[in-house]
Every structure is written in structure tokens, then in C-alpha cells.
N, C-alpha and C positions, 0 to 999 in steps of 0.2 A: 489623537487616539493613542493609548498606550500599548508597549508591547506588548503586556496582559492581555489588553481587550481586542488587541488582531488576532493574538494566537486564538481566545475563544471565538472571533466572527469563524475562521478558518477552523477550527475542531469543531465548534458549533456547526459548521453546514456537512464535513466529511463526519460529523457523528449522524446526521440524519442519513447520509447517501449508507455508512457500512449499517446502519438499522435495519435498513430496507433492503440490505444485501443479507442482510442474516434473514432475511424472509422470502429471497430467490431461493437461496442455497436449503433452508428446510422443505421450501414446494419441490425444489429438484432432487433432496435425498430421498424423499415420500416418490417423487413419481418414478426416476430413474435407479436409488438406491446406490450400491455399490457394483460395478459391471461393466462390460465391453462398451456402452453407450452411454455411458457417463463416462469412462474413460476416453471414448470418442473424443466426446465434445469438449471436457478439460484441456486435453492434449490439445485442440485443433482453439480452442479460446485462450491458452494460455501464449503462444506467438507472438499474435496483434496487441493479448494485453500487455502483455514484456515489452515491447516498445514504448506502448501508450506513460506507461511508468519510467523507463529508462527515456522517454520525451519531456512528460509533464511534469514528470517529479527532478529530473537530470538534466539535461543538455537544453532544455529552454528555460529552467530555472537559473541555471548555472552560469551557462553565455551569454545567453540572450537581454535579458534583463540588463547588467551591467552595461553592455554596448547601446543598447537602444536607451537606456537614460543618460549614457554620455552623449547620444545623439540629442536627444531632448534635452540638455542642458548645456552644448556649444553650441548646437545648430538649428535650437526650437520646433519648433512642434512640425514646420515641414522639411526639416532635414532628419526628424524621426522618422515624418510619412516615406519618405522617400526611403531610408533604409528599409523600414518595414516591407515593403513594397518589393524591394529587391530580393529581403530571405523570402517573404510569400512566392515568387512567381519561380522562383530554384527550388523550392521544396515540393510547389504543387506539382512542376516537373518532373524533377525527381520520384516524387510518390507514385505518379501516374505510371510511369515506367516500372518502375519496382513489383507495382501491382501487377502488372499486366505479365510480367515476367512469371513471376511468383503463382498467378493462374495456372500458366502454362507448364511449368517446372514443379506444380506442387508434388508428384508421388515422390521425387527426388526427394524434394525436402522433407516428408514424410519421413522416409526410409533412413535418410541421414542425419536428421537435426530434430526434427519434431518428436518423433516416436521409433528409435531404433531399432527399440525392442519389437517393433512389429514383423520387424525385415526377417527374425529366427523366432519366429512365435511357433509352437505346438499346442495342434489342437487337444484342448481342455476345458470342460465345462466352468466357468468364472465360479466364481465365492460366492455370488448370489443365485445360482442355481438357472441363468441365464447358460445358453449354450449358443454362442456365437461362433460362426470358423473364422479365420487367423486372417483369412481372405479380405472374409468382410468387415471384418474390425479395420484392415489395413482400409480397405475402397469407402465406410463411413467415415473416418479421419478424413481420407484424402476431400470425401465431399462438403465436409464441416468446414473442414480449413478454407477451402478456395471461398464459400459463403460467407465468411466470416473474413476473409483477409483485408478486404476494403476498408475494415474498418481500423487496421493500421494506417491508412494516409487518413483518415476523419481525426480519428486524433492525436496527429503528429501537428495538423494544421487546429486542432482545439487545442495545444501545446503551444502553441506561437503565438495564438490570440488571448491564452489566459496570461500568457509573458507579458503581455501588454498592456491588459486590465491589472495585472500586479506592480506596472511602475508607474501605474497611473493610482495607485491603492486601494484598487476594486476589487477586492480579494472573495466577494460572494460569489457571483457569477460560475467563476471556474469553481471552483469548491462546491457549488450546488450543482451542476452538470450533470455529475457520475449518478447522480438519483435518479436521473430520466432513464440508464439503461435497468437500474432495478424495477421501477416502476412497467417497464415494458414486459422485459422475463417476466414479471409475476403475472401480466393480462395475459401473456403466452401461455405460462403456465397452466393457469387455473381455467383457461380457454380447452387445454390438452386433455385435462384430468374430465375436466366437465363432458368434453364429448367420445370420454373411453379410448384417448387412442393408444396405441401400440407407444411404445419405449423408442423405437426409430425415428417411429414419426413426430413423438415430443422433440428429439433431439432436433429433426431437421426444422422445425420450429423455432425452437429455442437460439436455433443459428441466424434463421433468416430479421429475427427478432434483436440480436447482435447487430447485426446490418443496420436495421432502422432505426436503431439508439444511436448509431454512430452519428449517423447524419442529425437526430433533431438533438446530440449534445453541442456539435459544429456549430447548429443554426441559434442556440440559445446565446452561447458566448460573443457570436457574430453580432448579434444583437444589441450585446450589452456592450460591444464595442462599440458600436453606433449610439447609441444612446450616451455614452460617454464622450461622444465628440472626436473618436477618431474613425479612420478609414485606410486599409490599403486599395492597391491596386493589383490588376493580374499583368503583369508584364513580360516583354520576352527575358527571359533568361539573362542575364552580362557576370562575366565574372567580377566583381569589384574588392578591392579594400576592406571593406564591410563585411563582405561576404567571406573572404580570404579567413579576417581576423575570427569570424565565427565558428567556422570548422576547425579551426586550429584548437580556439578554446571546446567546443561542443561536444567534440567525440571521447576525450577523457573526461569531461564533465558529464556525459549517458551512461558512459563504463561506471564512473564512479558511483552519479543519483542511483544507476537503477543496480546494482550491488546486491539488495535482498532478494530481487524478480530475477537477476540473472543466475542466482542461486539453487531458487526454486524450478526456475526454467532448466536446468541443470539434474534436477534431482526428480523433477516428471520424467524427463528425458530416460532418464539409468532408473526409473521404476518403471515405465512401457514394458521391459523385460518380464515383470508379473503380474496377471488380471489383476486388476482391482487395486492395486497400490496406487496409480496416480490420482482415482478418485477420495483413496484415503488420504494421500496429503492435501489434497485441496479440501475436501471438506475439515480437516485440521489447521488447513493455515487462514479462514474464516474468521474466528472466536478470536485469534492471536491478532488477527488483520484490525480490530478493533479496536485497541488504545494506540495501534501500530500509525493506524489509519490518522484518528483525534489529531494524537501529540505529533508524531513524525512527520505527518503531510501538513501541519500546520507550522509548524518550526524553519520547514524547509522552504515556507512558500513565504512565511513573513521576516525571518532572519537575513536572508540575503539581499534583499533591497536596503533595511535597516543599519545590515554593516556594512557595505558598500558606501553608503548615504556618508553615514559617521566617517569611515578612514578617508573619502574622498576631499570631504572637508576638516581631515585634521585634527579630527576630535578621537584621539587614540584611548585617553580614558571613556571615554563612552563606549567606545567599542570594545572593550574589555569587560565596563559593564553589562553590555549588552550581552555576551559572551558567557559568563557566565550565571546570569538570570535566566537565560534560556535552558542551559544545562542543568538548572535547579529545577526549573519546571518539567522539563521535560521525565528527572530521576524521579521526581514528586508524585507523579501518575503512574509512572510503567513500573517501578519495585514493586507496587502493591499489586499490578494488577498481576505481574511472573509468576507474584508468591501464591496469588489466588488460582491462577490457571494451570498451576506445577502441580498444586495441594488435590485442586479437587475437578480433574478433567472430565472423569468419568458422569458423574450426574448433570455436567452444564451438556456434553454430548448428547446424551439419553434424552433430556427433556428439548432438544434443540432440533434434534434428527431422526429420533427412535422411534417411527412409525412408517406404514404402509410397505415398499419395498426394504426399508434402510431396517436391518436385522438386528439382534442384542449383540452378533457377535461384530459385527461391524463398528458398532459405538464401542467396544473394547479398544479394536484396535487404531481408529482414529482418536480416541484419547491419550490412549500412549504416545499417539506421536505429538500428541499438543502440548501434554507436558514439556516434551521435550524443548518441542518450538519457545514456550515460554522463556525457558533458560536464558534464549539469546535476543527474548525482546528489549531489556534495555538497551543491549550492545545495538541493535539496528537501530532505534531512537538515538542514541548515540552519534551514530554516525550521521545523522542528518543537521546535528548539532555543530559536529566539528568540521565537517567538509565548506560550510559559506565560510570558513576560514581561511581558507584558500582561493576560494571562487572569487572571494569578493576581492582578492587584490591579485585578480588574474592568472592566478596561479596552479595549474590542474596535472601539470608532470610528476610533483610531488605521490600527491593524493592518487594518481594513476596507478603509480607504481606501489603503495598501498595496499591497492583494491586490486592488481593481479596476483599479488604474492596470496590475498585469502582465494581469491575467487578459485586459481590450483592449491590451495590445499583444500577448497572444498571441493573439483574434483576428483582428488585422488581422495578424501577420505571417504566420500561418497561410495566411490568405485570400489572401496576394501569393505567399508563398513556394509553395505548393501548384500552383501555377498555373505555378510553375519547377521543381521538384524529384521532384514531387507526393510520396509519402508521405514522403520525407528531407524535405521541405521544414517539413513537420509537426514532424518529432522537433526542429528546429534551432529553430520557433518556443517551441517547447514551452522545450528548455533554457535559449533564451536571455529567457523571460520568469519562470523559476525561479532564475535570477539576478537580475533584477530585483526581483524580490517580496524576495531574501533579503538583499536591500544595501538595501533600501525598511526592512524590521523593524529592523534592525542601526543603521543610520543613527540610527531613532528614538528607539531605548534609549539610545545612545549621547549622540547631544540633550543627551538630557534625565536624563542622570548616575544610569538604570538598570543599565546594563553597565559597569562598571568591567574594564577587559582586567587582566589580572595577568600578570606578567615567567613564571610559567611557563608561562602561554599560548602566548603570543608563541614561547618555547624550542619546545615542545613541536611547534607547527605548522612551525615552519620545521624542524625536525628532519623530523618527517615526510612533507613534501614531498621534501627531500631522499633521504631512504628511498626513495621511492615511484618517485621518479625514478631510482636505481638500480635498482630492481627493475624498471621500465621498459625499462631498456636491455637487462638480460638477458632478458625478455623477449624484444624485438625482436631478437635475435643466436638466441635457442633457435628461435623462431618458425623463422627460417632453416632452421637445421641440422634440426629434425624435418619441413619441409613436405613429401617425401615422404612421409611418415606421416597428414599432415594436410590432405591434398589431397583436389578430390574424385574419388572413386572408389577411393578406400582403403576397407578393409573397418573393420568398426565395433572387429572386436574389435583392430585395429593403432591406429587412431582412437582407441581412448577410452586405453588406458595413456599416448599419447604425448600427448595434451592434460592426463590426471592427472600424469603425471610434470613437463611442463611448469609447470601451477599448483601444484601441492608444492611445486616446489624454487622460485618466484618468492614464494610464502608464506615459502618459510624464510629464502629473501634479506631480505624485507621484515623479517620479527622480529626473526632473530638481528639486524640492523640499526639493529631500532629500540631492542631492549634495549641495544645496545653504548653507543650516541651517547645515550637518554635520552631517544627520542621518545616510549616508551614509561612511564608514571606506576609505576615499579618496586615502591614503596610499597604502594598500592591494592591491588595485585595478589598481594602478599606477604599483607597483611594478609586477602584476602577467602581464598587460600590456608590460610591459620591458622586463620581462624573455619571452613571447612570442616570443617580436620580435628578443631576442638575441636568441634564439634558432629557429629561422627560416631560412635556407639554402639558398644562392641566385641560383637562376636558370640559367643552361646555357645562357651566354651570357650578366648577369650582372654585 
């Protein structure tokens, strides 16, 4: 299988799960909108999912993988089990305690880390015309959280077991998981709307529904582990070698993977301070989460086995190939999509969110901030490109030290900007310290004579800027000519053709474009074309 066609198996399954996620988040803006109970439940879901990400996407992609395929290649398949076995029975431990803590201690965390801003709240009627007291905004978080918190250890230990289907290169399984919780929010959902209930009691729904994804995305991966022929065990506890060298690599490898969530976990955090902003950047950071999601979570999950593989056996040109085909592909998708999402926020909002509770003036202000998010989506793609460059030859002090230098400047610019913008000021700190991180990792390869750029790099990116920027400009002239269409108080079904028709034909600008000039890798794509069809069966009777 080529690197093409894993990255599409892995964008392919994370393009169906954030599909389906853009279909929780429009049932949740229609029923909850913008308010103390959407804010709730963001604030109290974004915790466990910040881990979930700084796990699955970080510290088990990062550490994990490398050690357990050096176990599976000196000490075969039962001195893999046998490690495996050792991080499972310390993590489950671990979690179990954490959890049980974390029950106990949540107003603390609430009041300190979760939502600050609740601890000096003043009672004021929310932006949605919801009137919630400061109280009970504060004791619905605390009850969201503690419901929902289990579902950090679910998929810390889904994190461990997709590590494993990845060095075994089962890269479906975990990549399709995350769709069982949208699939569930939305039977929640349309269960809540259906039987009229109150705004509270969708959320406390909506949480207990968190919960129950947790456990059947666990049980799906567990699954596919078995069916792939492996197995841990639950054991007591041992500190070992194995374990030692894990923590050493894992905890700058979560600091590092999860970099964009610990951004955003950051920037709900310093917006709790005003009703209604934490649910504006989340429903903003959806739309962006979406080529975020594709390219980045696919990059990150098939690159680091791929180079590791290569520099372990010594094939340093490979892995510079590899290195830089990835960074093609990944610039190849996310330019176009910045320029589309900076260009024309406002109408993809509107047609996306702009009914039942979720108000016109709502979609104002969550586009502006999406704009902004765009800015810094290549830089976060970026960074999932150039961090297995370190991972993969052990290496995470570097890259650590990296990703603290953004991570403080994007609390302080947060902290200054929030105070001028308030939640724009957020999304701009956010972007502009996801450039930083990704000129910080690049810088260092480069150093130190890991990245070698190659002349079709070079071609290929300035090609596709150039593309993107034409597509750009039709854009901004389409935009024009259809804003009757696109305005608000158009109806949905004028609304949604004339934003499809819009992005179709700024899509077909973009390709036939990139195919003509060569921004596009023609090869690859022939070749991954060919091996389809030569591995396609004819059907009885052909």
C-alpha cells in the first residue's frame, strides 16, 4: 500500500467521523444555540476530549508505536504482548485513580482549570436571551464534567489499542471509532428535540451520551484487535524498562501531538470569562476541524510508523522522501481550504447553524472567528508533518521545547488579545502561535540536516499557492454575484445550492488548475489509480 493510499484509508474514515460531526454540532446549535448550557457542556466536554487528542493523536502515536514495534521486531510477537500488557495494566491503573479523584475534586477543577471564568461571573442575561445564574452555570459544568469525565480513561486505553492496530497497519478501525460518538449525539439529539425537552436536560443527555460512546468506541478497537490476532492482558502493575523508556518519550510527545487542543483548551478556558464565547469558538473550530481532521489526523497516524520503518533500516533517502511527500500533500489540501474558509466564513456558518435557537447574530460572530482559525490551519497541518521527525528517531526534548515557547506566547497573547477582541482575539492568538510552533519544528530539522527540501517541493508549493490564489479570487467575485442567495434571511433550501454550487466549482478551479501547472503529484495519483483497479475482483459473470 502506498503512502497515498494510507493517508486516503485514514482521511477517508476521519472524513466520515468529522461529516457526521458537522451533523451533532448543527442538531446541538438548533437545539442549545449560543448560552450558559451550551457553554456548559463545551467547557465540561472539552477536558476528556483534550486528552483524548493529546493521547491518540500524541503520546501513543509518538511513543508508543516506535517501542512496541521495536518489541515486535527483536522480541516477536510475545515480547510485544508482553510489553503491551505491562503499559495496559499501569494505564488502567492510573486512569482508574485519576478518575475517581477527578470525581471527587471536580468544583476545584471547575473553578481552576476548566472554566475560571465562572469563579467571578456576574449575573447577566446570556447573548441568547437565556437567563441563567453564575450559580448554576457554575453546578451544570461541575455535573457535565464529572458525567463525562470517564470518558478520559475510555480513550486513553482507545489510544493504546489504535497504537497497535497502527504498527500492525490497521489503520481503519481507530480512524472509524470517533463516528460511533457522533452517531450517538445525534440519536440523543433528535431523541431530545423530539420529546420537547428543556435546554438542561438536552445537555444532561448529551453528556450521559459522551459516556456511552466512550465505552462502544473502546469496545469497537478492542475488537479489531482480536480479530487482528493480538491480545493484552490486565496485570498487576511492575515498574519496568519498557515502561520507564515510555514515559520518558510520551509526556513531551502529548505536550507536543496535542499542541492545537491544548491551545484551544486554553482559549475556552480565558473565554468562560464571557457568556457565550466558549460556545462561539467551538462551534468555529468545527468547519476548520475538517481538512484539520482529513489531512492532519491522517499524516500523523501514517507517517510515523512509515519513518521510523525507513531510518530504522537505514534508508535515509527514503525517508526524506517520505518527508517531503507528506508535506506536499498535506500543503495541497489545507491552502485551498484557509483561502476558502478566510474568504467566505459567513455563508458556510449561516447555512450550517442558522436555525431554531442559533440566531443571525451568532453566525456573525462565529465566522469571524473561523476566519481567523483558517489563517493558522496549514501551520497546524504542518506541525503534524514535521514533529514524526523527531518522534521517529526518539527524539522529543527538541520539539518540547518548541511547543512550550508557542503554547506561552499563546497564553499571553490570548490573555492581552481577549481583553481587545474578546473571543476573535482568541482565534488570532491561537493561529498566530500555530505558526510559531511550526517555523520552531522546521527550523530544527532543517538545523540539523533532517529535512533536506527537494526542487519538487519547492515546485509543487509555489504551484499551489498560486492555484489557491486563483481560486481565491473566484471566489471573492462568486461570493458577490450569489449574495442575494447568501444573505441572511434567505431560506435554507436557496442557501444551501448556492454555497454548493459556489464550492464545487472553486474545487474544480482549484484541480483542473493544479493538474494543468503540476501542483498536483500526477504520478502518485495515477499509480494509486492503477493499484486500485488491479486489485479490484471481477464479479460473478465478468
Amino acid at each position: 500500500m502506498s503512502l497515498l493510499s494510507k493517508f486516503a484509508t485514514v482521511g477517508g474514515a476521519t472524513l466520515v467521523s468529522r461529516i457526521f460531526g458537522f451533523a451533532r454540532e448543527m442538531l446541538m446549535a438548533s437545539a442549545l444555540g449560543v448560552g450558559p448550557v451550551a457553554d456548559a457542556f463545551n467547557l465540561a466536554f472539552r477536558f476528556p476530549n483534550l486528552f483524548r487528542r493529546l493521547f491518540a493523536e500524541g503520546a501513543f502515536n509518538s511513543a508508543f508505536i516506535p517501542l512496541f514495534a521495536r518489541s515486535l521486531e527483536e522480541e516477536g510477537e510475545d515480547g510485544a504482548r508482553r510489553f503491551a500488557s505491562e503499559i495496559f495494566s499501569t494505564l488502567f491503573t492510573v486512569l482508574t485513580a485519576l478518575t475517581v479523584l477527578a470525581m471527587i475534586f471536580m468544583p476545584i477543577l471547575v473553578k481552576t482549570i476548566i472554566a475560571p471564568g465562572l469563579a467571578v461571573c456576574i449575573d447577566d442575561p446570556s447573548a441568547g436571551g437565556e437567563v441563567i445564574s453564575c450559580a448554576d452555570r457554575y453546578e451544570i459544568t461541575i455535573a457535565f464534567s464529572r458525567i463525562m469525565f470517564p470518558y478520559l480513561a475510555c480513550m486513553s486505553m482507545l489510544a493504546m489499542v489504535s497504537g497497535i492496530l497502527n504498527a500492525f497497519r490497521r489503520f481503519f478501525a481507530a480512524a472509524a471509532a470517533p463516528t460511533l460518538l457522533n452517531f450517538i449525539l445525534i440519536g440523543v439529539i433528535s431523541y431530545a428535540l423530539w420529546i420537547e425537552a428543556d435546554k438542561q436536560t438536552i445537555g444532561f443527555l448529551m453528556s450521559w451520551g459522551v459516556l456511552v460512546a466512550g465505552f462502544a468506541q473502546l469496545a469497537m478497537v478492542v475488537i479489531a484487535m482480536r480479530l487482528a490476532g493480538f491480545g493484552v492482558a490486565l496485570k498487576r502493575p511492575r515498574w519496568t524498562k519498557g515502561l520507564k523508556r515510555l514515559l520518558v518519550l510520551a509526556g513531551p510527545a502529548a505536550l507536543i501531538g496535542g499542541i492545537t487542543q491544548i491551545n484551544l483548551f486554553v482559549g475556552q478556558a480565558i473565554a468562560s470569562f464571557k457568556p457565550g464565547a466558549v460556545s462561539i469558538l467551538q462551534y468555529a473550530d468545527r468547519p476548520y476541524q475538517l481538512p484539520l481532521g482529513m489531512v492532519g489526523v491522517a499524516i500523523g497516524v501514517v507517517l510515523l510508523p512509515e519513518l521510523a520503518r525507513a531510518l530504522k533500516a537505514g534508508h535515509l533517502r527514503e525517508a526524506q522522501h517520505t518527508q517531503n511527500r507528506s508535506l506536499e500533500f498535506a500543503l495541497f489540501l489545507t491552502v485551498p481550504a484557509a483561502v476558502a474558509l478566510y474568504l467566505i466564513p459567513e455563508p458556510i456558518i449561516r447555512v450550517i447553524y442558522e436555525r431554531g435557537q442559533f440566531e443571525p447574530s451568532a453566525t456573525v460572530a462565529v465566522a469571524s472567528v473561523l476566519g481567523l482559525y483558517a489563517l493558522g490551519l496549514p501551520a497546524f497541518v504542518m506541525i503534524k508533518v514535521f514533529s514524526p521527525g523527531y518522534f521517529a528517531r526518539e527524539d522529543t526534548k527538541t520539539p518540547m521545547i518548541a511547543t512550550l515557547i508557542s503554547a506561552g506566547a499563546n497564553i499571553v497573547l490570548s490573555l492581552g488579545l481577549f481583553w481587545l477582541f474578546a473571543e476573535r482575539g482568541i482565534a488570532l492568538a491561537t493561529t498566530i502561535a500555530g505558526w510559531l510552533n511550526a517555523g520552531l519544528l522546521f527550523l530544527g530539522l532543517y538545523r540539523r540536516g533532517l529535512w533536506e527540501i527537494d526542487r519538487a517541493l519547492l515546485k509543487r508549493v509555489a504551484l499551489v499557492c498560486l492555484c489557491s490564489g486563483i481560486m481565491g479570487v473566484a471566489l471573492f467575485f462568486g461570493l458577490r454575484e450569489l449574495s442575494p442567495w447568501l444573505s441572511s434571511g434567505a431560506s435554507l433550501h436557496r442557501e444551501l445550492p448556492a454555497l454548493g454550487g459556489l464550492v464545487v466549482a472553486a474545487m474544480a478551479i482549484y484541480f483542473v488548475l493544479a493538474f494543468l501547472t503540476g501542483a498536483a503529484d500526477r504520478s502518485q495519483l495515477t499509480n494509486l489509480l492503477k493499484r486500485r483497479r488491479g486489485n479490484r475482483k471481477p464479479a460473478a459473470g465478468e
